[in-house]
C-alpha positions, 0 to 999 in steps of 0.5 A: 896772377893779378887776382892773387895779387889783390888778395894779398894786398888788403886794407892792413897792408896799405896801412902798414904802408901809409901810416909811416907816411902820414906822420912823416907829412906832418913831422915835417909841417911841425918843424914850421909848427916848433919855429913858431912856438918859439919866435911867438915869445918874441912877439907878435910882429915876428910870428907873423914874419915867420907865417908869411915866410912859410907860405912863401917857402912852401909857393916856392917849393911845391912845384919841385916837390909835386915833381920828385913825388912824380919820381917816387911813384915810377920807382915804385913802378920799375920795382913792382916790374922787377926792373931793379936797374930802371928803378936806380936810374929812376932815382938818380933822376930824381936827384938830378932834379932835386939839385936842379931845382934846388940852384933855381930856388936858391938863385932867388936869395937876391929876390927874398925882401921883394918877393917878402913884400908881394906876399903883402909884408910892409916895415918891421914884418918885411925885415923879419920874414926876409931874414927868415926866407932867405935862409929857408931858399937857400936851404931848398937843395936840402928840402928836395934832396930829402924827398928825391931820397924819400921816394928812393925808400918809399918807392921801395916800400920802406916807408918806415926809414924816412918816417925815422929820418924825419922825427930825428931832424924834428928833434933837433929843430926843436933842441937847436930853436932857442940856441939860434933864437934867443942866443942860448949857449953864448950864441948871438940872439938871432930871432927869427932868421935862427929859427930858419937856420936851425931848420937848415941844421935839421934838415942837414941831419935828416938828409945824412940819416937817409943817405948813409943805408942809401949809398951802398945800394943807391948811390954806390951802384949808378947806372943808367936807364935800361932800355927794352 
């Protein structure tokens, strides 16, 4: 049985389930990307506010990150076992540890101009990557909420949905950046703080497009682990 089982698995299927993936990976880098093309127009001291946040955002976030992905692979595990029930509590862990992490995380606003000023930051370059991180720490429960539902899709085998929930929340990164940035619309010119809130907002949207096709069969049938 093993062995028809690697024959059905070829080099077309792991594509067929990888490519998704990928751009969902660099879909969210672009988001980073999109925010500095536009607070590049306000100048340099700015841009180099926002790079050094990001860094700063992505120290913060990788551990909770590298631990949700933990997450996805003993989904997928409980699934290729047949164990639909495991597989759901496995995801439920998954939340769990995304809100968790995400109160940690968001704890650390007071922190933000300290920790700004240990990535190296000095002056105006401070003031500007402080405003852009505390939004972006306080935004971390929707960062890790989105990969605990990834890996609820992508345990399953549905790498497509996540890929999908992704470009959506770029769209609007990209279409809310100049509101917040340079105060189109009537509203205030934010700079590079509204950069990090129109991230928040895309983030907010991308976390809804993965919830709602989840609640039926995730959220709405909660059970614990099983044991043998």
């Amino acid at each position: 049985m093993e062995a028809r089982l690697r024959e059905n698995i070829g080099h077309g299927e792991v594509f067929r389930l990888a490519w998704p993936i990928m751009i969902s990976m660099l879909s969210y880098t672009a988001m980073t990307v999109a925010d500095s093309i536009f607070v590049a127009q306000l100048g340099t001291a700015q841009l180099a506010a926002l790079g050094l946040a990001a860094t700063g955002v992505h120290l913060l976030n990788a551990f909770p990150v590298g631990l949700l992905g933990g997450a996805r692979v003993q989904i997928a595990q409980a699934f290729g076992a047949g164990d639909t029930a495991r597989a759901r509590a496995l995801a439920w862990q998954g939340v769990y540890i995304a809100l968790g992490f995400g109160v940690i995380v968001a704890a650390l606003v007071p922190f933000a101009g300290i920790f700004t000023v240990l990535l190296g930051a000095g002056g105006e370059l401070a003031a500007h990557g402080t405003a852009y991180l505390r939004v972006r720490i306080l935004s971390a429960p929707l960062v890790f909420g989105m990969f605990a539902l990834q890996a609820w899709y992508q345990g399953r085998g549905d790498t497509r949905t996540p890929m999908v929930a992704v470009v959506i929340a770029n769209a609007v990164n990209i279409g809310l950046d100049p509101f917040f940035i340079f105060g189109w619309g009537g509203l205030p010119e934010l700079g590079v703080q509204g950069a990090a809130i129109a991230t928040g907002i895309a983030l907010i949207v991308q976390n809804l497009v993965l919830f709602a096709p989840a609640a039926r069969e995730f959220l709405a049938h909660r059970v614990g682990v099983r044991r043998d």
